[in-house]
C-alpha positions as CSV (number, residue, x, y, z in Angstrom):
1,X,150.1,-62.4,245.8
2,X,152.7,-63.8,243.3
3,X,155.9,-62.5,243.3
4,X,155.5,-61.2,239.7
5,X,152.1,-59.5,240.9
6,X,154.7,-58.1,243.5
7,X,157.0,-56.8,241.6
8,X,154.3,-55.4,239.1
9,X,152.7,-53.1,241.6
10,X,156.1,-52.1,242.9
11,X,157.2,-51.1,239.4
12,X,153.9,-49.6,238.5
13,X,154.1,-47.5,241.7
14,X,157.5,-46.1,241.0
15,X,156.6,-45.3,237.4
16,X,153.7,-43.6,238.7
17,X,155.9,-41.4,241.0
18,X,158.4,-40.6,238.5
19,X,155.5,-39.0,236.0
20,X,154.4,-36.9,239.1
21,X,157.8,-35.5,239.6
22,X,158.2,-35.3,235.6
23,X,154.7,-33.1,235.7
24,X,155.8,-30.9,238.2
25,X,158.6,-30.1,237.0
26,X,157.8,-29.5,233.3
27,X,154.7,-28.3,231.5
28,X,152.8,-30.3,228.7
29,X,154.1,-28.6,226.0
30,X,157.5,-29.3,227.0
31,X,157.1,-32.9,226.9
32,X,155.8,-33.1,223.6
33,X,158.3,-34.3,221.0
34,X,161.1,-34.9,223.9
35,X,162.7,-38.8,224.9
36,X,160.0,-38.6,227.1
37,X,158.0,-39.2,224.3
38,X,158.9,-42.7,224.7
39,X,158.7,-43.2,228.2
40,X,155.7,-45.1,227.6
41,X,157.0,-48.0,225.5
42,X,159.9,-48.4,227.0
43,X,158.3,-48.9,230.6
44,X,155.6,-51.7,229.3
45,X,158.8,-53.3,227.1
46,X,160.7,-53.6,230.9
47,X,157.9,-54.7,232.6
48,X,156.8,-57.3,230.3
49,X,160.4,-58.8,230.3
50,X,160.6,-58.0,234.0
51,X,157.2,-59.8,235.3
52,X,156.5,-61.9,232.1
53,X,152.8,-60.9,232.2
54,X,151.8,-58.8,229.2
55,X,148.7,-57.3,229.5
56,X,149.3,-55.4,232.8
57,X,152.6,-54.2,230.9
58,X,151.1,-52.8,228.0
59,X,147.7,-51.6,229.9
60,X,150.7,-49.5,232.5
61,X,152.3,-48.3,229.1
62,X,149.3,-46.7,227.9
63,X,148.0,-45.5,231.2
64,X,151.1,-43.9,231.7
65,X,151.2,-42.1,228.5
66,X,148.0,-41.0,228.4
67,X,148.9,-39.4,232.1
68,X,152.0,-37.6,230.6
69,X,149.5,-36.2,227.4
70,X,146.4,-35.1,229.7
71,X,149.2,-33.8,231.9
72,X,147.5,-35.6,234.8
73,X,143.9,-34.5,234.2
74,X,141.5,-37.8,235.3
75,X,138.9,-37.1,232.4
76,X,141.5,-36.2,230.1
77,X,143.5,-39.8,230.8
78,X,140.2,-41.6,230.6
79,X,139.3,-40.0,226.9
80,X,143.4,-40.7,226.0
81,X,143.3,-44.1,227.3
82,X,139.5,-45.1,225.6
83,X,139.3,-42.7,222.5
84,X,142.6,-42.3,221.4
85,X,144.0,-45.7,222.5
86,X,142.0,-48.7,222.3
87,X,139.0,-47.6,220.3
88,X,141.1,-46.3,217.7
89,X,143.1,-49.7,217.8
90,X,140.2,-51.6,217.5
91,X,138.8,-49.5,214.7
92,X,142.2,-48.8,213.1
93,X,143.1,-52.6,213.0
94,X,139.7,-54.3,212.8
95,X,140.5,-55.3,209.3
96,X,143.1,-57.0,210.5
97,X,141.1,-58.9,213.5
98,X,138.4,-60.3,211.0
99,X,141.7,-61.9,209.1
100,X,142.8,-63.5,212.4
101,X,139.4,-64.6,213.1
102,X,138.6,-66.6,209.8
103,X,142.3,-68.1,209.8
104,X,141.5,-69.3,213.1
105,X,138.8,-70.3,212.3
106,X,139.9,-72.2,209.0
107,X,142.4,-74.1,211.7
108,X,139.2,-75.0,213.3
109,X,138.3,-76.8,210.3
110,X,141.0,-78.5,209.0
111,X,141.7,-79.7,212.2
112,X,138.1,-81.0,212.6
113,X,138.7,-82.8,209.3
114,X,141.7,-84.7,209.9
115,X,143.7,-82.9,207.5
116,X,146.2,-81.7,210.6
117,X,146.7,-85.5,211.8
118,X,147.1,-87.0,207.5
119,X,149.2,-84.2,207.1
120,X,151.5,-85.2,210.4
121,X,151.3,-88.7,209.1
122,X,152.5,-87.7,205.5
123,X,155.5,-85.4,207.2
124,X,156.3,-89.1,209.2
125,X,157.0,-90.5,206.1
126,X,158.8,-88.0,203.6
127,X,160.4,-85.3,206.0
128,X,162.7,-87.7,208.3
129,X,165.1,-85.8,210.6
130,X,164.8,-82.1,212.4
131,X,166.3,-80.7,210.5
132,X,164.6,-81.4,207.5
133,X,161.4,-79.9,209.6
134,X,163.3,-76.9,210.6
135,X,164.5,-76.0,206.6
136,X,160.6,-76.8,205.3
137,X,159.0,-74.3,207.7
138,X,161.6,-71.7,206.7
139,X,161.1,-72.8,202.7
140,X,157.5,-72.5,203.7
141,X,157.9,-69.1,204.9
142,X,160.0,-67.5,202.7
143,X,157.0,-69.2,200.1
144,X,154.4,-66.8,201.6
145,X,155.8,-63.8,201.2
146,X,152.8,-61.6,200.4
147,X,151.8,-60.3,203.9
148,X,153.6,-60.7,207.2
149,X,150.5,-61.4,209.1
150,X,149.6,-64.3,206.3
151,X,152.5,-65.4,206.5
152,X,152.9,-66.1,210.4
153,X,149.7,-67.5,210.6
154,X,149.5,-69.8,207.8
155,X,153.3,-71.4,208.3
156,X,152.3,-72.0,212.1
157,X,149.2,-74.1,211.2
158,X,150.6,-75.8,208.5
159,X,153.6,-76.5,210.2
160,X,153.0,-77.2,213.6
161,X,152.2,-80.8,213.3
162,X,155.7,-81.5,211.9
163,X,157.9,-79.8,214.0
164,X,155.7,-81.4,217.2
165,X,156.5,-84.8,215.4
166,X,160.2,-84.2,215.5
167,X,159.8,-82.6,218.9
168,X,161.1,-78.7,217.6
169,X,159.5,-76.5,220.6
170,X,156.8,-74.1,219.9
171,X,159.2,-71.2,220.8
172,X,161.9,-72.6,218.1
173,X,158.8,-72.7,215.5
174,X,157.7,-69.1,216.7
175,X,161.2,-67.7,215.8
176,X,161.6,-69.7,212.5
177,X,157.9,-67.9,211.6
178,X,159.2,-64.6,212.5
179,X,162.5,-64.6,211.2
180,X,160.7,-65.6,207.9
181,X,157.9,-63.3,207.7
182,X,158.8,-59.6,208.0
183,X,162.5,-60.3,206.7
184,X,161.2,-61.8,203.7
185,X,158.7,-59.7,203.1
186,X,161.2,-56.9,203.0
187,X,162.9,-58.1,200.7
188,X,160.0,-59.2,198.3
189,X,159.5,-56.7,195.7
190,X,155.4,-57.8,195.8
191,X,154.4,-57.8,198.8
192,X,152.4,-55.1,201.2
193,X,155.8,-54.3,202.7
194,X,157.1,-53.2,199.7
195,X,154.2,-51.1,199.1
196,X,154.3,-49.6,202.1
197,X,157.8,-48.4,201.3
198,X,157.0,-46.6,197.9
199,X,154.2,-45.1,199.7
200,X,156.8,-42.9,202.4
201,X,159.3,-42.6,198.9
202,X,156.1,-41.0,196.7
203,X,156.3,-37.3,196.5
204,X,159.7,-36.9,197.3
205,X,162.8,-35.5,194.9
206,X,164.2,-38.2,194.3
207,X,161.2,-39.9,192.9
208,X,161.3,-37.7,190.0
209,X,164.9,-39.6,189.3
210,X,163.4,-43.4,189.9
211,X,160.9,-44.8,190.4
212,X,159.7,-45.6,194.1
213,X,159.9,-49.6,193.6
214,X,163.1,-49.0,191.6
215,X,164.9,-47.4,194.8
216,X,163.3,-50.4,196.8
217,X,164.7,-52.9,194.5
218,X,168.4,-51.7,194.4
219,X,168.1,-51.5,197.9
220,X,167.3,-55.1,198.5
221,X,171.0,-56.0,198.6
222,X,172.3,-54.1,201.2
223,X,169.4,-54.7,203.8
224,X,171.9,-56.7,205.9
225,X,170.0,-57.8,208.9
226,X,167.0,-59.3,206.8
227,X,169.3,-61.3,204.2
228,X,171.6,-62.8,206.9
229,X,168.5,-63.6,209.0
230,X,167.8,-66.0,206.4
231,X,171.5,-67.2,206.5
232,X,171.2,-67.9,209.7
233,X,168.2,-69.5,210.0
234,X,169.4,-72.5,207.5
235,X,173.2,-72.3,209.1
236,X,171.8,-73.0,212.7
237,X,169.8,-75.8,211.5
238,X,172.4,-77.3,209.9
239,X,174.6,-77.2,212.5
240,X,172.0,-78.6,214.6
241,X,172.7,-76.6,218.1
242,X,170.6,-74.0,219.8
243,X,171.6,-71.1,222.7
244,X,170.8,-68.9,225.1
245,X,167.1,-69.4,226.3
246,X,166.3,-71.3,223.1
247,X,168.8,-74.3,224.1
248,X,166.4,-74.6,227.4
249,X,163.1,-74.5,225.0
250,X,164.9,-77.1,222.9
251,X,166.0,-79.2,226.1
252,X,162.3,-79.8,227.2
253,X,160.9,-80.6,223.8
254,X,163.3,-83.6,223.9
255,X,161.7,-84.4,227.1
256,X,157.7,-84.0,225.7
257,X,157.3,-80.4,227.1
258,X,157.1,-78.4,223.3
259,X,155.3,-75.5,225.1
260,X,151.8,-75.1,223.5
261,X,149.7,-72.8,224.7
262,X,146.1,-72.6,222.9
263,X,143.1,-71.3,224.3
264,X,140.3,-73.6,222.4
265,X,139.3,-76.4,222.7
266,X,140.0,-78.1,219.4
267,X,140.7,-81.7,220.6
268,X,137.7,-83.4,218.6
269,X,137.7,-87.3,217.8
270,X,139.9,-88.4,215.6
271,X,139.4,-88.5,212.2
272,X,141.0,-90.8,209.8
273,X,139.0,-90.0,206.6
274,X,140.9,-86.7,206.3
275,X,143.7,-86.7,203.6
276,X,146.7,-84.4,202.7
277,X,144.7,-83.2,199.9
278,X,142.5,-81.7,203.0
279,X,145.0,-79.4,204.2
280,X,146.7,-78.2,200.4
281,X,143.8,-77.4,198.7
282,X,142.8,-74.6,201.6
283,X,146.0,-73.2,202.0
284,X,146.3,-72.9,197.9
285,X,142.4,-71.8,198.0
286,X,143.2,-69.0,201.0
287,X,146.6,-67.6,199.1
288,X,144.7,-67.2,195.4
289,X,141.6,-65.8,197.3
290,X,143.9,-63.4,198.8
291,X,146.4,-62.5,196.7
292,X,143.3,-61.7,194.1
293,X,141.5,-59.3,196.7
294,X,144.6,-57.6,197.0
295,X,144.9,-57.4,194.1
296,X,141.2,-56.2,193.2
297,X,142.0,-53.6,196.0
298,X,145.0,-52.1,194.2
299,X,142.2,-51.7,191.1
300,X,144.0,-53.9,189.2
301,X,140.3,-55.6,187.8
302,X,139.0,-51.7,187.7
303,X,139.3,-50.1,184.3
304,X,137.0,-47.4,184.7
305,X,138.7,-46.3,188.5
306,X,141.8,-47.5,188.6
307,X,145.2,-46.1,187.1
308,X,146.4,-49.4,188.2
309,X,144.3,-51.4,185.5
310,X,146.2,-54.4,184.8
311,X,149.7,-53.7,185.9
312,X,150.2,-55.7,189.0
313,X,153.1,-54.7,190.6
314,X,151.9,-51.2,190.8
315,X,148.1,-52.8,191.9
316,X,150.1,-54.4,194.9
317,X,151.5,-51.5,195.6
318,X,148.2,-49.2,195.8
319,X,146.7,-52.2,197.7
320,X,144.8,-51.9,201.3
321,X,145.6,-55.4,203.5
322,X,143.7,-54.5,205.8
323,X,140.2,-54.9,203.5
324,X,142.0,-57.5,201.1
325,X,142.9,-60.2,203.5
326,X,139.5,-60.3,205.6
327,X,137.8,-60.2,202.1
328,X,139.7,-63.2,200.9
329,X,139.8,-64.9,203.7
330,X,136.1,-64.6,203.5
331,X,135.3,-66.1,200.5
332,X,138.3,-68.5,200.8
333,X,136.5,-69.4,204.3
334,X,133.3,-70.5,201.9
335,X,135.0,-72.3,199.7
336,X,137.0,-74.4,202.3
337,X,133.6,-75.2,204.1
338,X,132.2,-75.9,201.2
339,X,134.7,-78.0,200.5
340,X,135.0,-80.4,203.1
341,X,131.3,-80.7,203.4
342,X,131.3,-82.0,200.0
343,X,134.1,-84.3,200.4
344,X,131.9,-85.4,203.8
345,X,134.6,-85.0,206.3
346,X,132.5,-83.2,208.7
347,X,128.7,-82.8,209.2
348,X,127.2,-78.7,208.9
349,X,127.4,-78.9,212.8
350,X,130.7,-79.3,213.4
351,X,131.9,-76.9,210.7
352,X,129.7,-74.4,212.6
353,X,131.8,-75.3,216.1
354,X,134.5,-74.4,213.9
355,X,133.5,-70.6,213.7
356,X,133.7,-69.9,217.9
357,X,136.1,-72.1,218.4
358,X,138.7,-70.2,215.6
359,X,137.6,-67.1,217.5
360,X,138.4,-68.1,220.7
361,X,141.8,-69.7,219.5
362,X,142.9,-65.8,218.3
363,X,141.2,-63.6,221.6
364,X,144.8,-63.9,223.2
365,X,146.5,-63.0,219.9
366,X,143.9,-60.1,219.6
367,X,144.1,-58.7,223.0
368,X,147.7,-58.4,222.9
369,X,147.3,-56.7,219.5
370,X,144.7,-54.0,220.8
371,X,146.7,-52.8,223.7
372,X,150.1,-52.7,221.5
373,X,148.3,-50.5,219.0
374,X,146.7,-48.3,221.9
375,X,150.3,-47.8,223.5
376,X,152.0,-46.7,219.9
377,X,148.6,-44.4,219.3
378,X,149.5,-43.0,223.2
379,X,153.3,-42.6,221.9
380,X,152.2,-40.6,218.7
381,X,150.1,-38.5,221.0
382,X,153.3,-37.2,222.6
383,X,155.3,-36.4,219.7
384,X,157.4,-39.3,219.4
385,X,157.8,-38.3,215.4
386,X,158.9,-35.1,216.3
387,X,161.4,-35.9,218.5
388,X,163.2,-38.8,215.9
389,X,162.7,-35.9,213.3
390,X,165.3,-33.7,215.2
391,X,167.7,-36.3,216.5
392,X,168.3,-37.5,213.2
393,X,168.2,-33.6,211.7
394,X,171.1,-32.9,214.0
395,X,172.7,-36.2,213.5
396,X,176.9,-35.0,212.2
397,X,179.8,-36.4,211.4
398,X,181.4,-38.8,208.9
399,X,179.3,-39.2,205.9
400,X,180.1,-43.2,205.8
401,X,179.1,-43.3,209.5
402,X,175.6,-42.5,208.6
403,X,174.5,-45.8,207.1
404,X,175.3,-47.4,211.0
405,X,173.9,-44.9,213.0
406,X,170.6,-45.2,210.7
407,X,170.7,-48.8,211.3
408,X,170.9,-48.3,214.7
409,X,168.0,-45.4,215.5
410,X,165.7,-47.4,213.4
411,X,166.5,-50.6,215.6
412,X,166.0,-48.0,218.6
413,X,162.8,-46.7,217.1
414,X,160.8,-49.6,215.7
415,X,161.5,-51.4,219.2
416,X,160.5,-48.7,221.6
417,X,157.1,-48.6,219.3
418,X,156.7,-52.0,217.9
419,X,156.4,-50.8,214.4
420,X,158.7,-51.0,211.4
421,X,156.0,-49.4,208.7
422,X,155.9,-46.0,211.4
423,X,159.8,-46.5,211.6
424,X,160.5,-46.1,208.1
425,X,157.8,-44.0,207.4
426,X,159.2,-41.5,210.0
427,X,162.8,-41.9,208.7
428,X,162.0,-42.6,204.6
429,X,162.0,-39.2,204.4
430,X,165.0,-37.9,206.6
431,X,167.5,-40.5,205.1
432,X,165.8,-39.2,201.5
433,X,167.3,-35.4,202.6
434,X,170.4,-37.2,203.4
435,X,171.1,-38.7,200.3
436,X,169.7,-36.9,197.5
437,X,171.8,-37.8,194.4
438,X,170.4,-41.0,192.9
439,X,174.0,-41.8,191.6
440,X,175.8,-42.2,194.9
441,X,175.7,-45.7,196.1
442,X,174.9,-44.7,199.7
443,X,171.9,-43.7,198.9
444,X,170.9,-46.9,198.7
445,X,172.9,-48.5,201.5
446,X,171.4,-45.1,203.6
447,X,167.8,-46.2,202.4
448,X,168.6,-50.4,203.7
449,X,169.9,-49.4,207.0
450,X,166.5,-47.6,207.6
451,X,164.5,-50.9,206.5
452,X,166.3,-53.3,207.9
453,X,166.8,-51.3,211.3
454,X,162.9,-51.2,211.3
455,X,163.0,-55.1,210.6
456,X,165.0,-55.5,213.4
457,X,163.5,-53.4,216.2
458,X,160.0,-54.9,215.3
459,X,161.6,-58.5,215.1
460,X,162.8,-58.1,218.9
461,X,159.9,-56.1,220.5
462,X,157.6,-57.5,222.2
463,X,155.0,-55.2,221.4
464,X,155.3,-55.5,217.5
465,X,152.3,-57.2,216.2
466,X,154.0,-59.6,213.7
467,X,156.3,-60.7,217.1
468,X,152.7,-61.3,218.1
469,X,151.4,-62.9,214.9
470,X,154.6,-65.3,215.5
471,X,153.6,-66.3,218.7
472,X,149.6,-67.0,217.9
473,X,150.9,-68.6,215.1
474,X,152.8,-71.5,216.7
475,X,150.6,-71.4,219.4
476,X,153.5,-70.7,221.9
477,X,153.6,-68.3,225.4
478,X,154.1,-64.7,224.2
479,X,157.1,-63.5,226.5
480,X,158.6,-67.2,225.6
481,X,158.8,-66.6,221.8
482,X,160.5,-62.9,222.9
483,X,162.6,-63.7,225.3
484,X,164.2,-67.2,223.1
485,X,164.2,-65.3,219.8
486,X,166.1,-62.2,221.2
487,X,169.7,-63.8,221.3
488,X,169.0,-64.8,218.0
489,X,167.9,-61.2,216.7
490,X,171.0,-59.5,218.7
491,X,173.5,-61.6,217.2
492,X,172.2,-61.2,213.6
493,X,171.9,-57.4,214.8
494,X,175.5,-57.0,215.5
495,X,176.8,-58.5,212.4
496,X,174.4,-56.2,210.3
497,X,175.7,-53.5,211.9
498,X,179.1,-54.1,211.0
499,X,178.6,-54.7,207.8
500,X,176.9,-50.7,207.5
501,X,179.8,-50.0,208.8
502,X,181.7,-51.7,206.2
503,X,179.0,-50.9,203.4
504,X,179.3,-47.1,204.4
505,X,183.5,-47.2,203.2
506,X,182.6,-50.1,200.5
507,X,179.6,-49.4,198.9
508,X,179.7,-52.3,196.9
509,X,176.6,-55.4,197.4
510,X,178.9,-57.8,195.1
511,X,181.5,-57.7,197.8
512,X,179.4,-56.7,201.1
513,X,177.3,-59.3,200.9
514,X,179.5,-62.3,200.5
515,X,181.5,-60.7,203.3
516,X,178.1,-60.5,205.3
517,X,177.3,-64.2,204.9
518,X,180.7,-65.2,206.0
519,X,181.0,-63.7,208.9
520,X,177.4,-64.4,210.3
521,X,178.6,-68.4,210.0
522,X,181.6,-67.8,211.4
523,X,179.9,-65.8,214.0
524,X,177.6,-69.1,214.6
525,X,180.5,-71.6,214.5
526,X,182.5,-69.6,217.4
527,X,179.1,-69.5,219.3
528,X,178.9,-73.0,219.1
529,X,182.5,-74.2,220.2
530,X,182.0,-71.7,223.2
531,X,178.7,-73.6,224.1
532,X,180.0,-76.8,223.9
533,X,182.9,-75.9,226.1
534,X,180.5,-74.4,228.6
535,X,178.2,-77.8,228.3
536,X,181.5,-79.7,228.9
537,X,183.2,-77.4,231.8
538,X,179.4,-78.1,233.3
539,X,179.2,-81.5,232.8
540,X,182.8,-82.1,234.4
């Protein structure tokens, strides 16, 4: 037995223990809506960072939560853990599997086609050094910012072969995918994300004052954390250094170790006929197809139904991604076999290995998702929204504090569940009782640190699903991509929170901002003279 397998069992045991002790000691009412609603979470977070083995994490979380709801009762776990957890994360999210499925499967194809290997030769040519590789995947991904989930998928097949050329580690490509998919869809006034948002601000006062989109808009400055993840991003390229577990990442791609991990089989024989043309004209085939069924979903081609009859922004924002995507990526999936059959790339058989193949490529991706959707339905069970609900109702002091300590429950939150749209959809509200006159300023600083806290928890969980979007994406080891990216997400963290606490006595984005961007590469230029001491006191 492995040492990991060891310490697994060990850990499960205790945590077994404790919930014995907890049910003794308390009834099942009292648990509900109490911190130990997310006892659950936070155990599968520490043992996946503890043992680096995921799926026995998350599977403990969820038994262990259903244990705590059934209040021990054997039948009563078994119908928490199978009907409340993972059937309704299967059903709840199956949308959302039939999108991985066909992406992966589109991979398949282009990679069958030679597109992937014309495309690598065509980045040989025009994009020279790493850093130019680094600053196209990020221009890439702040591109496609429509969906998160589109997003992480399409930059990490697109982009793979070029960071591989110019030996970038899968785990460096995970984190630039990431950092580019939730932050910029926050901050992208089309986009689900942003729907998602005037979906929680719909109904309340202060929407009789603005409109929903209008409050998300004037909020877009002061989201801290998702603006000077950007910053960062091209500031660390430039400056061409890397730290904490990333530098080791980065260390062994020099050396021919970039850290795939893949699960199909896609080597086929090479295939020189493919062109660059191969690889464009899918990706710009996949976004129309669905960017238009999201947009047929928000009824914006529906006179007779929709309210939402050609007026786009507010079709996005009554849109349903989870039937959108998997129906473009449908029809998109056509057209791209279509396609390549007609331009004779690949024969009707090997476009049809294409289909398992994509599917087996996305069963780690999927698992992963399933049982972190299971263990945030086991959380919600136990009153998790109830017990934010009163810590931020009973949340005092200095009115410019508040901005901060927003920042930082929503970072608590959205990590402990792995979700930013149940983050601000639980605090939306709260902050909105906060702040209620639309004139004053922290209102909308209030309304940032909510969003951007919930950006930031889910960007460092490793139970968020676009964390583990990022990592199918560029095909790198789940806990890798976590445990590399979360220096990264701390640092950027810290500064954000200084800058609420600065924004909360200088309401002011004009002079915020700037101030922001400053210190977060100041920030990076003292990290790097430290590490290069540290390499040199090493080296001596």
């Amino acid at each position: 037995m492995t040492k990991a397998k060891k310490i697994t069992l060990l850990v499960a045991a205790v945590v077994i223990i404790a919930l014995m002790v907890v049910a003794g000691v308390t009834q099942k009412g009292d648990i509900n809506g109490t911190f130990w609603s997310l006892f659950p979470p936070v155990v599968a977070i520490g043992l996946a960072l503890i043992t680096k083995e995921v799926y026995s994490s998350l599977f403990i979380g969820i038994l262990s939560g259903a244990l705590l709801y059934s209040n021990f009762s054997f039948t009563g776990t078994m119908d928490t853990v199978i009907n409340d957890g993972l059937i309704a994360a299967v059903s709840g999210n199956a949308g959302i599997f039939i999108f991985l499925v066909e992406l992966g499967v589109i991979v398949a194809l282009v990679s069958h086609a030679g597109a992937a290997e014309a495309f690598g030769r065509w980045a040989e040519k025009h994009i020279k050094t790493k850093v130019g590789a680094m600053l196209a995947t990020f221009a890439l991904g702040v591109l496609i910012f429509i969906d998160d989930y589109f997003n992480c998928l399409t930059v990490g097949s697109v982009m793979s072969p070029i960071t591989d050329s110019k030996k970038i580690s899968r785990a460096k490509l995970a984190y630039i995918i990431d950092a580019t998919a939730a932050p910029v869809c926050m901050i992208a006034p089309i986009s689900s994300w942003a729907a998602a948002v005037s979906g929680n601000v719909e109904g309340t006062p202060i929407a009789e004052s603005m409109s929903p989109i209008e409050l998300f808009v004037r909020a877009i400055p002061f989201n801290f954390y998702s603006l000077l993840t950007l910053v960062f991003i091209i500031a660390i390229a430039v400056m061409g250094f890397d730290y904490g577990k990333m530098s080791e990442f980065e260390i062994k791609a020099q050396k021919g170790d970039l850290g795939v991990i893949s699960t199909a089989k896609n080597e086929t024989d090479k295939n020189e006929r493919g062109s660059v043309l191969d690889i464009i004209i899918p990706i710009v085939v996949l976004i129309v197809s669905c960017v238009l069924a999201l947009m047929k979903e928000g009824g914006f081609f529906n006179p007779e139904e929709s309210e939402y009859y050609h007026n786009f922004a507010q079709a996005f924002g009554n849109t349903d991604a989870t039937v959108g995507l998997p129906w473009g990526g449908l029809v998109s999936l056509i057209i791209i076999i279509a396609y390549l059959l007609c331009r004779r790339h690949l024969s009707f058989k090997k476009a049809m290995d294409a289909i398992p193949q994509g599917f087996i490529a996305m069963v780690p991706a999927i698992l992963i998702l399933t049982f972190a959707n299971a263990l945030k339905n086991t959380t919600s069970l136990l009153g998790s929204t109830t017990f934010v609900e009163n810590v931020m109702a009973n949340a005092g002091g200095i009115v410019e504090l508040l901005p901060a300590i927003i920042f930082l429950v929503a970072c608590f939150i959205a990590f402990a569940t792995g979700t930013s749209w149940g983050t601000f959809g639980i605090l939306i509200p709260i902050v909105l009782g906060v702040f209620t006159d639309p004139a004053d300023p922290l209102l909308f600083v209030g309304i940032s640190a909510c969003l951007a806290g919930a950006v930031c928890g889910d960007h460092c969980s490793p139970i968020s699903d676009t964390t583990i979007m990022a990592s199918a994406g560029a095909q790198c080891n789940h806990l890798d991509h976590v445990s590399s990216q979360l220096p990264y997400a701390i640092t950027v963290a810290a500064i954000s929170f200084v800058m609420f606490l600065f924004a909360g006595y200088v309401p002011n984005a004009w002079i915020a901002l700037p101030v922001g961007i400053v210190l977060t590469v100041a920030t990076l230029v003292v990290i790097k003279l430290i590490t290069k001491k540290k390499n040199t006191d090493i080296a001596e």
